[in-house]
DOVEXMAR-943971 format. One record per residue (C-alpha): residue number from 1; residue in one letter; chain; y, z, x. Coordinates in steps of 0.2 Angstrom, whole numbers, always signed. Example, Ala and Ser with C-alpha at 12.3 -4.5 7.8 and 13.67 -1.06 7.14 Angstrom:
<nodes>
[1 A A [-22 +39 +62]]
[2 S A [-5 +36 +68]]
</nodes>
This chain:
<nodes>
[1 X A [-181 -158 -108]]
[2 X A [-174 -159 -128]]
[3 X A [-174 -142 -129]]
[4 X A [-170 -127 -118]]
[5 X A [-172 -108 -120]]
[6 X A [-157 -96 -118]]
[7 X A [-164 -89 -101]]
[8 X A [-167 -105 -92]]
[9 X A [-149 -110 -99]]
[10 X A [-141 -96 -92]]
[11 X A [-150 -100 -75]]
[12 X A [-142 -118 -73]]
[13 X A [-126 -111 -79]]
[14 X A [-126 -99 -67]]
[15 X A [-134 -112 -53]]
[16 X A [-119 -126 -59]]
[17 X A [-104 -113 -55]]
[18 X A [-108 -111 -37]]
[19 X A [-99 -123 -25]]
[20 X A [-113 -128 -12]]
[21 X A [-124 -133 -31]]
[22 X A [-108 -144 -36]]
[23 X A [-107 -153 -19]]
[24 X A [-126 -155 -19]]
[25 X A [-125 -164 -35]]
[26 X A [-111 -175 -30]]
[27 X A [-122 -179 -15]]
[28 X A [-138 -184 -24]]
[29 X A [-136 -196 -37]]
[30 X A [-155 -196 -46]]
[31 X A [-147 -177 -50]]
[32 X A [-134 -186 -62]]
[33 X A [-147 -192 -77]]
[34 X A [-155 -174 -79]]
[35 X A [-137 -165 -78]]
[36 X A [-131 -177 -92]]
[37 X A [-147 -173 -102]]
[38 X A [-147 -156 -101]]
[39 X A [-126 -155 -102]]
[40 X A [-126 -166 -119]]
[41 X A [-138 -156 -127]]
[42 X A [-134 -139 -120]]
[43 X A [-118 -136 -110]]
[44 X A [-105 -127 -121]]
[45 X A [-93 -118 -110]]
[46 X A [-86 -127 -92]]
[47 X A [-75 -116 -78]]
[48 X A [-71 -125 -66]]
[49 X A [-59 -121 -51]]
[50 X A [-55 -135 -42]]
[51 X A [-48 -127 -26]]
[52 X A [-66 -121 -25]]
[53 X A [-74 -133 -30]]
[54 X A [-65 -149 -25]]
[55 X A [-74 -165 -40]]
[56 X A [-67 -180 -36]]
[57 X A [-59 -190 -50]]
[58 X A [-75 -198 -54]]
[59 X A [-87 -183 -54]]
[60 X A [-72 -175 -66]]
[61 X A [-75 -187 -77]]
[62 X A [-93 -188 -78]]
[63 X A [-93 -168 -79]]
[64 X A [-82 -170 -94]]
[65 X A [-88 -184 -105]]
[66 X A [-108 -177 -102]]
[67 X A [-104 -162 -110]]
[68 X A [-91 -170 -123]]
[69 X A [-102 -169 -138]]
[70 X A [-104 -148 -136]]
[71 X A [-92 -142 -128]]
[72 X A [-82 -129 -135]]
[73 X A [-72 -119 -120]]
[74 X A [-66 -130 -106]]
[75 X A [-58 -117 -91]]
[76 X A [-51 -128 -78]]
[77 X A [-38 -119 -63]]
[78 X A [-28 -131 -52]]
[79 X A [-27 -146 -61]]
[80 X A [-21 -159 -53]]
[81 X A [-9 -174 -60]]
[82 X A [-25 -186 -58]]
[83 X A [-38 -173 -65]]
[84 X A [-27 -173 -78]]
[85 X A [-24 -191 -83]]
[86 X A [-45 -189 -83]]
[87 X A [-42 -173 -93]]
[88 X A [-31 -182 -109]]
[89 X A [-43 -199 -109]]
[90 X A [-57 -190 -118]]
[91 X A [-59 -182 -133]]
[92 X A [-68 -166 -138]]
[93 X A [-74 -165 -155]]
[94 X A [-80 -146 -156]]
[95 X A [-68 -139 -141]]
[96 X A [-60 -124 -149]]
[97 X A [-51 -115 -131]]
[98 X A [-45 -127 -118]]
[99 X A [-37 -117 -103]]
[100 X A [-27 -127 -91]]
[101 X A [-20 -120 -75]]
[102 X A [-8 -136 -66]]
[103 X A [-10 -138 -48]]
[104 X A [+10 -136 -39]]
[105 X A [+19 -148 -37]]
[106 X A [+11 -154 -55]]
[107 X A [+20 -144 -68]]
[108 X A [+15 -153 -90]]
[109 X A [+32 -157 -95]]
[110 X A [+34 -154 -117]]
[111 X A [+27 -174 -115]]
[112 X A [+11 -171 -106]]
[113 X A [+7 -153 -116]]
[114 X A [+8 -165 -132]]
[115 X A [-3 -178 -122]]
[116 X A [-16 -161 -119]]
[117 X A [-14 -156 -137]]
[118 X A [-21 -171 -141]]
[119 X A [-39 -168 -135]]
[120 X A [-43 -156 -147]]
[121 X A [-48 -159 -164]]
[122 X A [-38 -164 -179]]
[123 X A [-39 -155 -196]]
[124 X A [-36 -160 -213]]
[125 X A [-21 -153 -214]]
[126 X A [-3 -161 -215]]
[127 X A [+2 -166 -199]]
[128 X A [-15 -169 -188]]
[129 X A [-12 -150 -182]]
[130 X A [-26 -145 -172]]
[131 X A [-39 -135 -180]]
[132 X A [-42 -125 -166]]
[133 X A [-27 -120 -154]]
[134 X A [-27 -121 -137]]
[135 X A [-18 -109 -121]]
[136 X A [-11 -117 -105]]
[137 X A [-17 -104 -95]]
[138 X A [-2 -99 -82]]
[139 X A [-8 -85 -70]]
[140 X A [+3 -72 -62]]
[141 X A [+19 -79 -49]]
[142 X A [+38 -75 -44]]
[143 X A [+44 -81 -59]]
[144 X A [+37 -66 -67]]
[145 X A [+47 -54 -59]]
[146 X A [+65 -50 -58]]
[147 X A [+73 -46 -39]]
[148 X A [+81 -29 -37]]
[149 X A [+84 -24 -20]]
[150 X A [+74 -24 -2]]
[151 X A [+67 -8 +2]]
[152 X A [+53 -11 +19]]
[153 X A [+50 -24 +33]]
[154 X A [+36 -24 +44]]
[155 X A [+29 -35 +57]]
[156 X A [+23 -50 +47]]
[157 X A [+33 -46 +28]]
[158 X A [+46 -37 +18]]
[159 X A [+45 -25 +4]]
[160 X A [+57 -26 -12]]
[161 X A [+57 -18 -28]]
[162 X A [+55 -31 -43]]
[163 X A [+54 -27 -60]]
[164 X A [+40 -38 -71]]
[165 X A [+51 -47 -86]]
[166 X A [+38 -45 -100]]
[167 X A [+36 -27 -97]]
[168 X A [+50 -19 -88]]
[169 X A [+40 -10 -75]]
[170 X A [+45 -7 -59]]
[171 X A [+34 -14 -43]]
[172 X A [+35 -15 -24]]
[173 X A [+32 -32 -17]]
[174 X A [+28 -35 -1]]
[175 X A [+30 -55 +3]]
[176 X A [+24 -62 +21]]
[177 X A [+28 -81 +25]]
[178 X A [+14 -93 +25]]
[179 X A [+21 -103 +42]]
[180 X A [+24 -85 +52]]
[181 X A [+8 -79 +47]]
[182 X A [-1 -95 +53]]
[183 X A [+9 -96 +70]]
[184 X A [+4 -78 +74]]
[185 X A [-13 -81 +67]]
[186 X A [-12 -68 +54]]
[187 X A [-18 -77 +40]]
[188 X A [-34 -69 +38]]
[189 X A [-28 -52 +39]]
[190 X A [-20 -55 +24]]
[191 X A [-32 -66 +15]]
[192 X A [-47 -50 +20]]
[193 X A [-32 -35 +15]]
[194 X A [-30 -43 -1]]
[195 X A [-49 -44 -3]]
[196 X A [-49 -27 +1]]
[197 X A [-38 -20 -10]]
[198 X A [-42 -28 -24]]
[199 X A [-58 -19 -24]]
[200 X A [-51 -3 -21]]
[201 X A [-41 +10 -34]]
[202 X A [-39 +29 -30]]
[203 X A [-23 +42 -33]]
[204 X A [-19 +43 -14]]
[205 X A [-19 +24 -9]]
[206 X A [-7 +12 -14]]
[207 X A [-16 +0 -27]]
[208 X A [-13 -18 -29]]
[209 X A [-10 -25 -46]]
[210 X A [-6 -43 -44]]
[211 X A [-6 -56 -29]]
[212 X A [-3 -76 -30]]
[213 X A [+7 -88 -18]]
[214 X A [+18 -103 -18]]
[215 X A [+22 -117 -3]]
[216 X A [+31 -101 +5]]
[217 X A [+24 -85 +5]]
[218 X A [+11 -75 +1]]
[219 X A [+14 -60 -12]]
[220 X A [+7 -44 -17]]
[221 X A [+13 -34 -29]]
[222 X A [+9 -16 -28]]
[223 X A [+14 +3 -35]]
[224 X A [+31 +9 -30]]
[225 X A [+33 +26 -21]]
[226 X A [+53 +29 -23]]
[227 X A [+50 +44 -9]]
[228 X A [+50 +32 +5]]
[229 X A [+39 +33 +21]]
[230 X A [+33 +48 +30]]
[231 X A [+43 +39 +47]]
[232 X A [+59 +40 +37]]
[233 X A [+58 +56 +32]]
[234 X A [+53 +63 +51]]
[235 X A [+66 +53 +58]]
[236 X A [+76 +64 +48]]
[237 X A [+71 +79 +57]]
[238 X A [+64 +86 +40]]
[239 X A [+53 +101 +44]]
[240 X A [+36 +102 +34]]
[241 X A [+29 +120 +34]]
[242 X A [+10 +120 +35]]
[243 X A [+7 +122 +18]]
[244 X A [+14 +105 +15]]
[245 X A [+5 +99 +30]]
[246 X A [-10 +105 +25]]
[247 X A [-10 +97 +8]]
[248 X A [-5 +82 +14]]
[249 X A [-20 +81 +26]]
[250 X A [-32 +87 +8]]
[251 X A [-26 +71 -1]]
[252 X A [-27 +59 +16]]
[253 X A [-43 +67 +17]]
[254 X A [-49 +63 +0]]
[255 X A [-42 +45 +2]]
[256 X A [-53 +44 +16]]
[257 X A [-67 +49 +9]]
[258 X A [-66 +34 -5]]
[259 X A [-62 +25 +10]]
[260 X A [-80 +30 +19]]
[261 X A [-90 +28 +1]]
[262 X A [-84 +9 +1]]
[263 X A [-87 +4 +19]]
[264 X A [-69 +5 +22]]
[265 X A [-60 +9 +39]]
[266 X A [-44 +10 +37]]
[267 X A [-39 +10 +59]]
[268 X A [-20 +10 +56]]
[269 X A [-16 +28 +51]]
[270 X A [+3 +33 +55]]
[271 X A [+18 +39 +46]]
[272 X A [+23 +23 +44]]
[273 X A [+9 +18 +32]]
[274 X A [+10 +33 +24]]
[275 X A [+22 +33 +10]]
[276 X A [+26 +48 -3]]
[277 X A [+33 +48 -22]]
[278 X A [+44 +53 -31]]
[279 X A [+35 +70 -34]]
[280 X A [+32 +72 -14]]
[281 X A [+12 +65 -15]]
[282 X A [+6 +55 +0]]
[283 X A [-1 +37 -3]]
[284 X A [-10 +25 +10]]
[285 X A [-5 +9 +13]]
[286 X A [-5 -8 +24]]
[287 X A [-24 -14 +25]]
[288 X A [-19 -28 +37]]
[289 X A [-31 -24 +50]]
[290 X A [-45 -13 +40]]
[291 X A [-59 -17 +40]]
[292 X A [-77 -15 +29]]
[293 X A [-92 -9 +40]]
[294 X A [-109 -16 +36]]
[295 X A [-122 -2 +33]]
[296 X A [-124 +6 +49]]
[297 X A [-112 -6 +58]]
[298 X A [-100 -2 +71]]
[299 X A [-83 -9 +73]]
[300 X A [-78 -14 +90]]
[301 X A [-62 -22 +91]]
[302 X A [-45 -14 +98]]
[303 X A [-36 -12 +82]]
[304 X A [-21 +0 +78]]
[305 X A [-6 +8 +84]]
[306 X A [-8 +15 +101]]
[307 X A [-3 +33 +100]]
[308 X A [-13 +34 +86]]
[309 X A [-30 +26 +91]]
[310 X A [-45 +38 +91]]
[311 X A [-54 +39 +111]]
[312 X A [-67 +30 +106]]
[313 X A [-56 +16 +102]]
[314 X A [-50 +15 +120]]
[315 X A [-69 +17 +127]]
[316 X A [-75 +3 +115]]
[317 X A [-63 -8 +123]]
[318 X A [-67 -1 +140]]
[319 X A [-84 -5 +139]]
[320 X A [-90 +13 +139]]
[321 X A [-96 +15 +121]]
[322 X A [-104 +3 +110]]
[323 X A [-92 +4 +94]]
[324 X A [-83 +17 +85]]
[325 X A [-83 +21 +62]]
[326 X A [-75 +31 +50]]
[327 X A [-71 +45 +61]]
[328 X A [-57 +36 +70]]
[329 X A [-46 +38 +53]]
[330 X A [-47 +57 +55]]
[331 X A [-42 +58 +71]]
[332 X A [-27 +50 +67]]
[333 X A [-24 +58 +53]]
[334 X A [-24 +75 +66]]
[335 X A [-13 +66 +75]]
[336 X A [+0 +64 +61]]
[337 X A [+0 +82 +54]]
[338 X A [+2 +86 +73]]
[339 X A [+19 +75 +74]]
[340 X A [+26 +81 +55]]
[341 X A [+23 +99 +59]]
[342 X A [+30 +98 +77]]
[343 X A [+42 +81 +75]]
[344 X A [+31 +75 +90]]
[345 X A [+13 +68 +96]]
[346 X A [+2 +78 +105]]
[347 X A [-1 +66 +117]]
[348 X A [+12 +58 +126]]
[349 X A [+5 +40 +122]]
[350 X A [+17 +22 +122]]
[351 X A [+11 +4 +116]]
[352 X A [+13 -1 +134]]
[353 X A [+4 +9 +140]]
[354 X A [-14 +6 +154]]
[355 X A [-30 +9 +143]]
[356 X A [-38 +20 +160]]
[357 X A [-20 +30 +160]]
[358 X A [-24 +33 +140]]
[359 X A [-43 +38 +144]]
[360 X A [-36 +52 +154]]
[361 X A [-21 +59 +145]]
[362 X A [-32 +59 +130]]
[363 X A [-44 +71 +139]]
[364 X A [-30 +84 +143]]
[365 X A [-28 +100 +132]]
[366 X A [-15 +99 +120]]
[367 X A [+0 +110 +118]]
[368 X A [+0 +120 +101]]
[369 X A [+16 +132 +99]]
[370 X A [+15 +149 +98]]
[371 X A [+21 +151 +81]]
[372 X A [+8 +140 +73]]
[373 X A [-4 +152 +63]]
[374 X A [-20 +151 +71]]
[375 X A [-29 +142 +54]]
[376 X A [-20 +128 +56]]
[377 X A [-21 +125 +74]]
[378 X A [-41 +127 +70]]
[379 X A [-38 +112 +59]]
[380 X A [-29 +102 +70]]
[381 X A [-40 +105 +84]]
[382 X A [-55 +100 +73]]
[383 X A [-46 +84 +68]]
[384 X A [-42 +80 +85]]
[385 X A [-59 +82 +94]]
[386 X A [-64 +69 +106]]
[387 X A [-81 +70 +103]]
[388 X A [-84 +60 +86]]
[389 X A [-97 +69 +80]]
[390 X A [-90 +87 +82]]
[391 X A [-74 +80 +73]]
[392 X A [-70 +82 +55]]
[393 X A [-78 +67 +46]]
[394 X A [-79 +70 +25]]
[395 X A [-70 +82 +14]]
[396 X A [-82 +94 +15]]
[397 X A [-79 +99 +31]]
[398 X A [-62 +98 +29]]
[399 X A [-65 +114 +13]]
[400 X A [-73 +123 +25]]
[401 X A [-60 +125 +37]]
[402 X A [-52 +145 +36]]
[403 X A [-36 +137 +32]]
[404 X A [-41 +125 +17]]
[405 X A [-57 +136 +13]]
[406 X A [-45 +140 -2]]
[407 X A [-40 +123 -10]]
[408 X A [-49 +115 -27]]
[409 X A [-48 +97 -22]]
[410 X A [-51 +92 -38]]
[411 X A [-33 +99 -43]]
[412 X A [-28 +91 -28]]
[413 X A [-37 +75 -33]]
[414 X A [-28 +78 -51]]
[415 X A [-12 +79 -42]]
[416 X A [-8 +98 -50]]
[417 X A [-3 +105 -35]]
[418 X A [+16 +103 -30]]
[419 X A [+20 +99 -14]]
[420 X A [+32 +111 -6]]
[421 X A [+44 +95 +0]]
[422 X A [+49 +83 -13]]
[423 X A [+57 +67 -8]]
[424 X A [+79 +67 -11]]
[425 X A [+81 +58 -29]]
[426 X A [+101 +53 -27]]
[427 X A [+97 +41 -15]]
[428 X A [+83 +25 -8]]
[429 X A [+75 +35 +5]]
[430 X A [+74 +20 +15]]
[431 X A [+85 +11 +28]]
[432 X A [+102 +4 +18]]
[433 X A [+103 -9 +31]]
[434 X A [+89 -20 +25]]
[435 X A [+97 -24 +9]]
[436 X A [+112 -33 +19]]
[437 X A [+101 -38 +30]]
[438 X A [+93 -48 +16]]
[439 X A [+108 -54 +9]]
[440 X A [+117 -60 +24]]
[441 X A [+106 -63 +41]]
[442 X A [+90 -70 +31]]
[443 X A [+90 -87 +31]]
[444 X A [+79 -91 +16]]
[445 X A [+82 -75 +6]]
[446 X A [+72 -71 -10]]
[447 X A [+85 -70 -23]]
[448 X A [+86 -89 -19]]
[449 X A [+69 -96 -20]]
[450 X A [+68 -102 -36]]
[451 X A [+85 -112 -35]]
[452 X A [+74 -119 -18]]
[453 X A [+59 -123 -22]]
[454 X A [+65 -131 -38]]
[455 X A [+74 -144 -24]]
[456 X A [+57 -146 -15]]
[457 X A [+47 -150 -30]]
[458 X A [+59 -161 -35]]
[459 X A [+57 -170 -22]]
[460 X A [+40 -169 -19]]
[461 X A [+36 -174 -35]]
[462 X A [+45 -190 -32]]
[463 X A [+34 -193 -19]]
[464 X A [+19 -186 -26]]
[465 X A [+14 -176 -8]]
[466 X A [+0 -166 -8]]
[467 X A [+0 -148 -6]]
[468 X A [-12 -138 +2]]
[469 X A [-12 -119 -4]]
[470 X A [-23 -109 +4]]
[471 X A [-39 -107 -4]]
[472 X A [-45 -91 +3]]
[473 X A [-29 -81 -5]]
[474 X A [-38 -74 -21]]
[475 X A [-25 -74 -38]]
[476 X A [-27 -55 -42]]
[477 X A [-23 -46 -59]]
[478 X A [-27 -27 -61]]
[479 X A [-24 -27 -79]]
[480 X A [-37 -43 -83]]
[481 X A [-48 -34 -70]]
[482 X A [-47 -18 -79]]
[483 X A [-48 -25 -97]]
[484 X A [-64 -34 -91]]
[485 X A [-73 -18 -84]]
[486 X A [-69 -11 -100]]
[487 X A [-78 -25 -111]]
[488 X A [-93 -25 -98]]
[489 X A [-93 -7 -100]]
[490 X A [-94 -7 -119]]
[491 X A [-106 -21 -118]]
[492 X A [-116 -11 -107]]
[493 X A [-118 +6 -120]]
[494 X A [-119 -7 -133]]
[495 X A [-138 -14 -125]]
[496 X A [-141 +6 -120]]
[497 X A [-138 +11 -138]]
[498 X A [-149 -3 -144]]
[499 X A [-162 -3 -130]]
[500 X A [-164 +17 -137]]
[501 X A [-167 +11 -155]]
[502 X A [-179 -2 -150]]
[503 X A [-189 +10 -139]]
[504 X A [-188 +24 -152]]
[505 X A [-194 +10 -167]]
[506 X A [-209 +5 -155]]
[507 X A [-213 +22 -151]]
[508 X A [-214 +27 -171]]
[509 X A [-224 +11 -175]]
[510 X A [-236 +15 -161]]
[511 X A [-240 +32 -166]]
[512 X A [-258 +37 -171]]
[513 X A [-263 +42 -186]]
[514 X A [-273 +55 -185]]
[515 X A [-289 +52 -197]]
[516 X A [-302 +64 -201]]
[517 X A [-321 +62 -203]]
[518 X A [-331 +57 -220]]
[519 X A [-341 +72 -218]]
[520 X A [-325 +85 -214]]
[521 X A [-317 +78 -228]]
[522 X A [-331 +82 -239]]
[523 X A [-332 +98 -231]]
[524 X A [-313 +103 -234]]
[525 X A [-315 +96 -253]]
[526 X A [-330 +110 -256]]
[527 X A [-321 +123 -247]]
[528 X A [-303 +119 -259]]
[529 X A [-314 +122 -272]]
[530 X A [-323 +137 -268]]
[531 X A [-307 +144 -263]]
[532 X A [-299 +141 -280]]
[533 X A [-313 +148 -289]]
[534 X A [-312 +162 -278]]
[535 X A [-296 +165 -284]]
[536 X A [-298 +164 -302]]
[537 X A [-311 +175 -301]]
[538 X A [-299 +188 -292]]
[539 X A [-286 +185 -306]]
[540 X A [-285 +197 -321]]
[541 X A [-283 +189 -338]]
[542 X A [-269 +196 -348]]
[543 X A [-270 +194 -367]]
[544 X A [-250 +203 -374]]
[545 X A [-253 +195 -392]]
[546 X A [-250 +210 -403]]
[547 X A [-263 +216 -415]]
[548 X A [-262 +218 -432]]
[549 X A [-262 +236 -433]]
[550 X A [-249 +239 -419]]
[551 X A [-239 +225 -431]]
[552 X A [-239 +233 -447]]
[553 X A [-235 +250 -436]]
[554 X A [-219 +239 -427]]
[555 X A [-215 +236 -444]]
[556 X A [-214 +254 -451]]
[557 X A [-205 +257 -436]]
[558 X A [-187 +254 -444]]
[559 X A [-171 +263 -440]]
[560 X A [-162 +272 -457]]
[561 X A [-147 +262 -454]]
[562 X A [-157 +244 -454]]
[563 X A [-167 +249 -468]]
[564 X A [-152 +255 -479]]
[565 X A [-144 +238 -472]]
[566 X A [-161 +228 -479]]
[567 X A [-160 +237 -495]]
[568 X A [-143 +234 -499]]
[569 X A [-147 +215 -493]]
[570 X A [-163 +213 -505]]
[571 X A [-152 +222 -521]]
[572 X A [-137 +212 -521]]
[573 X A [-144 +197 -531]]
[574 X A [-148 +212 -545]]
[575 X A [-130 +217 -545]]
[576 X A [-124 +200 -549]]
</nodes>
C-alpha cells in the first residue's frame, strides 16, 4: 500500500475519528503494522479528543511517532499531564499548527508551554524560533466572563448576567451544580437540553451561545432578555389587553412551529419559561425536559407542569391513549394567553392534584367573561380543544382564525410590530431578593469560585487525583459554529459555481457539428454561382467619364469674372 488516492484517504480518515474504530484497533494488534504504513506515508492532519476517545499512554505514542514524519496539524482536547510527557518526547519535523486543550486539574505552566514549543521545528533564524507557530487551544470557561449580578433560580440552577471580558457583551448564565443534578438524577436533562439548543436558533427562543463545565457546575450561557419573565410580570397584576395577547400567541406560535419542523416538543410551556425583552417580545426558554420525536413517534412520558399539561398528557399516563406530539405545546400556550388576559387559569388545576380528578375537570366547559370580544375567545377555544386533532397545531391555522386573519407573520417574524406592553426600564424586572440571596445565604457563591477552585487544584495537583468530567456535556460555541457554516456554505457555492463551468465546458465540447453532404455542397457551390451571375446580369453598367466634346464645352463654359481673373493671371508676366 505505497501509495493511496485522495478518496480512499479520506475514508480511513474518516473511519480512524470514530471511537468504536479507535478502540478496535487497540483491541487488535495485527491492525498496528498496516495503520503505521498507511500513517507514515499518508496521515497529515490528527484530532483527537481524548475524553472520547480514551488512548492509553502507549497507543498515544504509537499514534504519534507513526505519523511523525507528515504530520502537519496535530488537534488534541484534554490532554492529560501523561499524554503530555508523550506529547513533548517526539519531535515533528513538518508540524506547522499544534492545538492543545489540557485536561483539569493539568494546567502548562510558562515551563511546560516552552517544553511544547519545542516539538515544532526550528528555523534558521537567531534564536531556534520556530518556523511555524503554534496555539494552545483554550475553549470557552468562567474565567471568560466577568459576575454582574443574580437575576433567576429554578429548580435545578440559577441565572446571572455576566459580561464576556474580550467583548464586553452582556449574557445570562444559567449554572446548575454537577452533585444536585446527579442526586436528583437530572443529569441527562441537561446533557439532552444542551444538545438541543445547540441545534436550535430562531428570534422567539432563547439561544444558546456557549456551554462548558468545571469540577462544580455546569454552565450555559445564553441571550439576555432584561424584561424579566412573563410570571413576574402577572404577579404584578399587569393587565395585557388582547392585542398584546394576541401577539404574543403569533410569535409563540411561530416559535413552535420551528419547534415542530426540528422534531422538537417543547412540554413545559408556562409564564415561567417565557421571558420578554427589553422591547416587550416574548422568547421560549428552559428545554430541560423537551424532547426530539423520531419521525412519526409519540412521546409517552408525564412531563410538565400540571396546570399546564395538555389532556392527552393525563390519558397517556392513565393508560388511555397511546402517546401524545406537538399539539400539547399549543394547548399550553391557550392556557397561558387564558391566565395573562384574565390573571387566572381556566382550569382550576394544582401539582397535587389526582390524575382521574384532572381527567374530569379538564372536560368541564370553561368560563370566558363577558367582556372578552368574541374573536379572541374563538382563539382561545381553538387552542384549548381537548380533541388534538381539532386543536390549533401550525401557524397556519393560527392566520386563519378571525382575530389574527389580519397579522403578516413575517413582520411578526421580523419583530416590526411593537408590542403594546413594554417591560419597566428603571429597574431588574426580577426578584431583588436573589441577589442577597446570592451574597449571603449561598454557601458556595459564584463571585468566589475562582478564589475556590484555585484551592482545590492546588491540592489536587499535589496529589495528582483524577477528575472525571462528564463526557456527555458537549463544549458549545455559537460564534465557531456559525463561522464554520459560513465557510461550508462558501465552500459549497464555490463546487456549484465550478460544477456549472464543468458542465457548461462539457456541454460546448460535446456539441455536434452539423456537416453537410459532398453532393449538397456541390449543389450550394453551383447555386452561389448562378446567383451571382444573376445578379450581374441584372446590374446596369454606368460609364460617367466625360467625352470630349461635353469637355471642350465644360471648358467654354467660364463665368466673366473667372475669365477676366485668368486673363489678368496669364498678362502679368508681360507687364513685368
Amino acid at each position: 500500500m505505497e501509495q493511496l488516492d485522495d478518496l480512499s484517504l479520506s475514508r480511513i480518515l474518516k473511519l480512524l475519528e470514530l471511537p468504536d474504530q479507535i478502540a478496535m484497533l487497540q483491541s487488535y494488534e495485527r491492525c498496528r503494522p498496516l495503520l503505521s504504513s498507511i500513517w507514515r506515508r499518508q496521515l497529515i492532519r490528527i484530532t483527537l479528543n481524548l475524553l472520547e476517545v480514551p488512548l492509553n499512554v502507549c497507543d498515544f505514542h504509537f499514534l504519534l511517532i507513526s505519523a511523525s514524519e507528515c504530520l502537519k496539524e496535530l488537534r488534541v482536547r484534554y490532554l492529560t499531564r501523561e499524554h503530555f510527557e508523550v506529547l513533548v518526547g517526539l519531535w515533528f519535523p513538518n508540524l506547522w499548527l499544534l492545538e492543545v486543550d489540557p485536561l483539569p486539574p493539568f494546567f502548562m505552566c510558562p515551563c511546560q508551554r516552552h517544553q511544547l514549543r519545542q516539538v515544532l521545528p526550528k528555523s534558521a533564524c537567531p534564536g531556534n524560533a520556530p518556523a511555524m507557530g503554534y496555539m494552545l487551544l483554550h475553549p470557552i470557561n468562567f474565567d471568560h466572563f466577568q459576575i454582574l449580578r443574580a437575576i433567576g433560580k429554578g429548580s435545578f440552577g440559577k441565572v446571572c448576567i455576566v459580561q464576556k471580558r474580550d467583548s464586553g457583551i452582556l449574557y445570562a448564565m444559567k449554572y446548575v451544580s454537577r452533585s444536585a443534578c446527579e442526586l436528583r438524577g437530572a443529569l441527562g436533562g441537561v446533557i439532552k437540553e444542551v444538545e438541543l439548543l445547540s441545534s436550535l436558533e430562531h428570534p422567539f427562543l432563547v439561544n444558546l451561545w456557549f456551554s462548558f463545565q468545571d469540577e462544580e457546575d455546569l454552565f450555559m450561557v445564553c441571550d439576555l432578555l432584561t424584561g424579566g419573565d412573563l410570571r413576574y410580570h402577572l404577579q404584578n397584576r399587569v393587565e395585557f389587553s388582547e392585542q398584546s395577547v394576541a401577539l404574543l400567541v403569533c410569535e409563540l406560535g411561530s416559535a413552535l412551529e420551528y419547534l415542530q419542523t426540528q422534531r422538537v416538543v417543547h412540554r413545559d410551556i408556562k409564564p415561567d419559561n417565557i421571558l420578554l425583552d427589553d422591547a416587550g417580545h416574548a422568547h421560549l426558554t428552559d428545554f430541560n425536559i423537551a424532547t426530539r420525536l423520531q419521525k412519526d413517534a409519540l412521546a409517552c412520558s408525564m412531563s410538565g407542569t400540571k396546570p399546564y399539561m395538555a389532556p392527552e398528557v393525563f390519558l397517556c399516563a392513565l393508560d388511555e391513549v397511546a402517546g401524545y406530539s406537538y399539539p400539547v405545546d399549543w394547548w399550553s400556550l391557550g392556557v397561558v394567553a387564558y391566565e395573562m388576559r384574565g390573571n387566572n387559569r381556566p382550569f382550576v388545576v394544582h401539582s397535587n392534584t389526582p390524575l382521574a380528578e384532572i381527567k374530569n375537570i379538564l372536560n368541564t366547559p370553561v368560563h370566558y367573561p363577558r367582556y372578552w370580544s368574541s374573536q379572541f375567545v374563538d382563539l382561545l377555544q381553538k387552542l384549548l380543544s381537548t380533541y388534538p386533532g381539532a386543536r390549533i397545531s401550525t401557524k397556519q391555522e393560527l392566520h386563519q382564525t378571525p382575530l389574527l386573519r389580519n397579522i403578516d407573520f413575517q413582520q411578526v417574524l421580523d419583530k416590526k410590530i411593537k408590542p403594546l406592553f413594554k417591560p419597566p426600564e428603571d429597574h431588574l424586572n426580577c426578584d431583588p431578593c436573589l441577589e442577597l440571596e446570592e451574597m449571603i445565604v449561598e454557601t458556595r457563591p459564584l463571585h468566589k469560585k475562582k478564589k475556590r477552585l484555585a484551592k482545590q487544584r492546588s491540592a489536587q495537583r499535589d496529589s495528582d487525583p483524577e477528575i472525571a468530567l462528564v463526557k456527555e456535556f458537549i463544549v458549545y460555541n455559537r460564534y465557531k459554529e456559525l463561522k464554520r457554516k459560513a465557510m461550508e456554505q462558501k465552500e459549497n457555492d464555490w463546487q456549484r459555481e465550478l460544477e456549472l463551468a464543468m458542465a457548461n465546458s462539457i456541454v460546448n465540447s460535446l456539441a455536434p457539428i452539423q456537416e453537410k453532404p459532398a453532393a449538397s455542397i456541390v449543389q450550394a457551390a453551383a447555386e452561389a454561382s448562378m446567383a451571382s451571375q444573376s445578379k450581374s446580369d441584372s446590374i446596369e453598367f454606368i460609364d460617367r467619364t466625360p467625352s470630349p466634346q461635353s469637355a471642350g464645352a465644360a471648358s467654354l463654359a467660364v463665368s466673366p469674372s473667372k475669365a477676366s481673373s485668368v486673363l489678368d493671371k496669364a498678362a502679368s508676366p508681360i507687364q513685368k
